[in-house]
VMD Tcl script that draws the C-alpha trace (Angstrom):
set ca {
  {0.00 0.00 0.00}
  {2.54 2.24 0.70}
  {4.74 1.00 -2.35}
  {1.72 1.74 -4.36}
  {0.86 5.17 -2.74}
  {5.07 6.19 -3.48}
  {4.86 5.64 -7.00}
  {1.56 7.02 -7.61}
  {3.31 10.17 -6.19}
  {6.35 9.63 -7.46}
  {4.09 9.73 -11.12}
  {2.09 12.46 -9.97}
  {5.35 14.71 -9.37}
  {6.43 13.44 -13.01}
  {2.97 14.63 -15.03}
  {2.82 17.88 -12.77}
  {5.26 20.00 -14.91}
  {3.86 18.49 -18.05}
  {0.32 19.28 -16.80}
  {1.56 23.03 -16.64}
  {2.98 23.45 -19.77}
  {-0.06 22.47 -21.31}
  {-1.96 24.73 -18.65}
  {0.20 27.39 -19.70}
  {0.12 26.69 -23.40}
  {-3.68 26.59 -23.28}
  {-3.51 29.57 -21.46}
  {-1.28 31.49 -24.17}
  {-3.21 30.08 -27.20}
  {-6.08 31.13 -25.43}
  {-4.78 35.33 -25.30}
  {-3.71 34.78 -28.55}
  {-7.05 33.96 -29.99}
  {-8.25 36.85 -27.61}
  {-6.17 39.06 -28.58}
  {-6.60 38.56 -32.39}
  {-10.48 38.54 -32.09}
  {-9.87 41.49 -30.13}
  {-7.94 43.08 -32.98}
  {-10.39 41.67 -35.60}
  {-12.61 43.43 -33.77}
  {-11.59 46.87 -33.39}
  {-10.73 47.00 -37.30}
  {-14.51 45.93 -38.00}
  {-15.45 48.64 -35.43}
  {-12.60 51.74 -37.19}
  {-13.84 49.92 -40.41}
  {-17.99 50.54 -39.31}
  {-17.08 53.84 -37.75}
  {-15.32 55.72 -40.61}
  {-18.07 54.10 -43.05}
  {-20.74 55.56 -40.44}
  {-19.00 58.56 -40.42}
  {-19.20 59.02 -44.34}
  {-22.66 57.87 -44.04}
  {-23.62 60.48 -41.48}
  {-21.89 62.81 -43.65}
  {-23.44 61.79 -46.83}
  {-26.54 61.96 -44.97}
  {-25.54 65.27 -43.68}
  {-25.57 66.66 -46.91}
  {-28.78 65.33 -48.41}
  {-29.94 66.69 -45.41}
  {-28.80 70.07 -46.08}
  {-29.80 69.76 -49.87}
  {-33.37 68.39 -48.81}
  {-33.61 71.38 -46.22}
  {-32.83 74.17 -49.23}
  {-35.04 72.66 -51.75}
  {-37.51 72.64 -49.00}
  {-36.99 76.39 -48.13}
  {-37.22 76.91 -51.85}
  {-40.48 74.84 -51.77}
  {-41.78 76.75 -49.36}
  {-40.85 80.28 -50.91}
  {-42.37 78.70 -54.08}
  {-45.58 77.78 -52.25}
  {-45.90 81.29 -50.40}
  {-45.30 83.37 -53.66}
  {-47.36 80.74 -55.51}
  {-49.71 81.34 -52.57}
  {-49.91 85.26 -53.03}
  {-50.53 85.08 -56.17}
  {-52.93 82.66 -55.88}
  {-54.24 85.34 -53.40}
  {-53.92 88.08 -56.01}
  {-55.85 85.93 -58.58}
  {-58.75 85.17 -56.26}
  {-59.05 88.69 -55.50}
  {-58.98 90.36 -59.08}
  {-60.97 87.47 -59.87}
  {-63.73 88.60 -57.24}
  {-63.27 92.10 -58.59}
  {-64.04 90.93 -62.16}
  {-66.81 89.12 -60.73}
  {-68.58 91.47 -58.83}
  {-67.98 93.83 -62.04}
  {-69.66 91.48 -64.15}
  {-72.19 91.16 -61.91}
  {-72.91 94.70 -61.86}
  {-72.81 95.25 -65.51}
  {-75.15 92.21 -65.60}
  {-77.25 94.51 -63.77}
  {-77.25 97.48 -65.65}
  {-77.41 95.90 -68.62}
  {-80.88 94.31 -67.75}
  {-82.10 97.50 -65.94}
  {-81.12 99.25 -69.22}
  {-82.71 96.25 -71.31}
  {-86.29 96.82 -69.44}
  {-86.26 100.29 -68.93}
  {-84.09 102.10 -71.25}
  {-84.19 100.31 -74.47}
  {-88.04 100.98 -74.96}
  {-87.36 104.65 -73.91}
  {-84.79 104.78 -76.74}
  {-86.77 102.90 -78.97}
  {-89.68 105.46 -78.55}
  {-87.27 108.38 -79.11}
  {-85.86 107.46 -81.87}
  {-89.71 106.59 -83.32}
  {-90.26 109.96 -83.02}
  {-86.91 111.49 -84.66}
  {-87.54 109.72 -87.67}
  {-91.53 110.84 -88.13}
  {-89.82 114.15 -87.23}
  {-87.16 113.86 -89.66}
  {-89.74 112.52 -92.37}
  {-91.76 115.84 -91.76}
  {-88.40 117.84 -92.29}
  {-88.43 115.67 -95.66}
  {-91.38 117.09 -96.29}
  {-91.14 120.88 -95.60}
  {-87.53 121.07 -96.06}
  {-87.91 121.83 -100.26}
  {-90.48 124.62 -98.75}
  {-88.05 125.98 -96.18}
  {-85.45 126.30 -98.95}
  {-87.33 128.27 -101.41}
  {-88.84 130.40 -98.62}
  {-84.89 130.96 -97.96}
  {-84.46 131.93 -101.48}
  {-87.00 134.67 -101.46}
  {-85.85 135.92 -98.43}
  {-81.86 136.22 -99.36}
  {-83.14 137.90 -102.70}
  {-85.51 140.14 -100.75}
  {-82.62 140.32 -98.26}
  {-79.97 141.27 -101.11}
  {-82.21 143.88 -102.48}
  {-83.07 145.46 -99.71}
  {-79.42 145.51 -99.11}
  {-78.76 147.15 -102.23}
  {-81.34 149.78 -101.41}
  {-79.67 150.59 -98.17}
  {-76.36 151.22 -99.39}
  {-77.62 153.02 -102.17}
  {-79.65 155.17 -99.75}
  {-76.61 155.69 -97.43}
  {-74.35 156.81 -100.21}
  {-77.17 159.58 -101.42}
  {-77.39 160.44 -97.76}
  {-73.61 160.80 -97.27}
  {-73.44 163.10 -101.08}
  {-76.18 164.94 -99.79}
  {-74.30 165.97 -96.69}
  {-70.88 166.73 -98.29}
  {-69.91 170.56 -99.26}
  {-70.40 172.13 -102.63}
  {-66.69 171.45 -103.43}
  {-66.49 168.52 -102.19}
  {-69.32 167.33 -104.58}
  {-68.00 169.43 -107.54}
  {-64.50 167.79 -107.34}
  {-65.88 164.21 -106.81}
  {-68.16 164.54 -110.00}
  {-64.91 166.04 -112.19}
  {-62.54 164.00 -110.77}
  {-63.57 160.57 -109.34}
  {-64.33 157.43 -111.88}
  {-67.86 156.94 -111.04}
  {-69.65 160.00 -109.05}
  {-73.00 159.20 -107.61}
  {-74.62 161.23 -110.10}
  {-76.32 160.69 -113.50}
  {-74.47 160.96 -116.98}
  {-75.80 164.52 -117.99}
  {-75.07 166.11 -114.76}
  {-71.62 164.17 -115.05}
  {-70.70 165.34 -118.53}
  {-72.28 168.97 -117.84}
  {-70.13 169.60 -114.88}
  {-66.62 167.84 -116.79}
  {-67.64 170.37 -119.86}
  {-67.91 173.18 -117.71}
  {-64.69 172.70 -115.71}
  {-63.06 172.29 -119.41}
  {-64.11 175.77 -120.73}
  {-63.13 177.08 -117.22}
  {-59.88 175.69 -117.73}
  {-59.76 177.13 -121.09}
  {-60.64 180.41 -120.23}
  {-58.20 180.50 -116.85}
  {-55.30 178.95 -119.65}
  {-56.33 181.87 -122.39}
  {-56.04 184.15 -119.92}
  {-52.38 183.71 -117.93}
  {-51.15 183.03 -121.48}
  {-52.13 186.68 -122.22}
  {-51.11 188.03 -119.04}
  {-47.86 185.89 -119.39}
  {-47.30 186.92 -123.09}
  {-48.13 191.00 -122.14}
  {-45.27 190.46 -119.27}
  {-42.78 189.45 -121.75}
  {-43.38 192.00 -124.07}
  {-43.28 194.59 -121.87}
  {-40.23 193.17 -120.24}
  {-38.62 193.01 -124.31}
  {-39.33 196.69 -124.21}
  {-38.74 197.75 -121.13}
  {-41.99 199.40 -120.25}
  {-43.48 200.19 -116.90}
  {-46.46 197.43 -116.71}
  {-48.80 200.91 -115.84}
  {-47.47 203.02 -118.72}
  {-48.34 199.94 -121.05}
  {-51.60 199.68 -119.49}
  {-52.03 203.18 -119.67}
  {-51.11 203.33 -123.58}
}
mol new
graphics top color blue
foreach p $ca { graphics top sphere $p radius 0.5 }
foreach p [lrange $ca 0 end-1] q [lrange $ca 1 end] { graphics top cylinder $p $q radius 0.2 }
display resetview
């Protein structure tokens, strides 16, 4: 028993190194696994991180590109909006001006249509009874510029006698020698030219003498009384 119990210690002492090696060996593969799984693991988590990273900043930027087509989406709706605004209103303006022309032109349909219609009825039976008198109206004008012209005629006739009648003597007698066409007759015309000739005559005859009786005496050197006197 004690034989047996020596040897099986004797064994025991001879596995126990062995027995740590392979502890220890176990142990080592064991952080090496560890540590390469740990490894393998941090370059899938850089590897997820930077691809998250360009993901967030991809997403970033369609984020930023979605948010300014949406701000231009919404300027586009709020100018689309005021104009639909503008629209509605001129278009209720145009309405309500339709409507009132609607109005007018059916107050003006049952009331002042069958006024104009009536008026202009009685234009044209006026304007056929013009038709009818006018030819009358227009010789009654006639006679009245003739009668009109002559009695014009007689007035300026009877001013000018007036206006000779008032005028001087001399006045009269040089307008009926000298002027064209005197307000006088043809006799009294030719009398009055006739007599102013032989009074020119006579006036001539006599500074002709008187002129030629100077120059004689003047030849002979007489005294004008001493040749009157002889």
């Amino acid at each position: 028993m004690s034989t047996y119990s020596y040897h099986s210690n004797h064994q025991d002492k001879k596995n126990q190194p062995l027995a740590v090696y392979r502890s220890l060996d176990n142990s080592a593969r064991e952080n090496d696994v560890d540590w390469q799984e740990e490894r393998v693991v941090k370059f899938e988590q850089s590897v997820s991180t930077s691809k998250l990273e360009a993901a967030l900043k991809k997403m970033s930027k369609q984020a930023a590109q979605y948010e300014f087509q949406m701000k231009e989406l919404e300027s586009q709706l709020s100018q689309s909006l005021s104009n639909f605004r503008a629209i509605d209103s001129l278009f209720k303006e145009a309405s309500t001006g339709i409507k009132r022309n609607y109005k007018r032109a059916e107050r003006a349909l049952h009331s002042q249509i069958p006024a104009i219609e009536t008026s202009l009825d009685e234009s044209y039976n006026t304007l056929s009874e013009l038709a009818q008198t006018l030819p009358k109206i227009r010789t009654q004008a006639k006679d009245i510029r003739v009668v009109y012209d002559s009695g014009r005629e007689k007035a300026q006739s009877l001013v000018m006698d007036l206006t000779w009648l008032n005028t001087s003597f001399h006045e009269r007698w040089r307008r009926t020698i000298f002027m064209p066409n005197p307000p006088v007759s043809g006799r009294w015309k030719a009398f009055m030219r006739f007599l102013f000739a032989i009074s020119f005559l006579l006036c001539c005859t006599v500074v002709w003498v008187g002129l030629g009786g100077a120059y004689r005496a003047y030849r002979h050197k007489l005294v004008w009384g001493e040749r009157l006197m002889s």
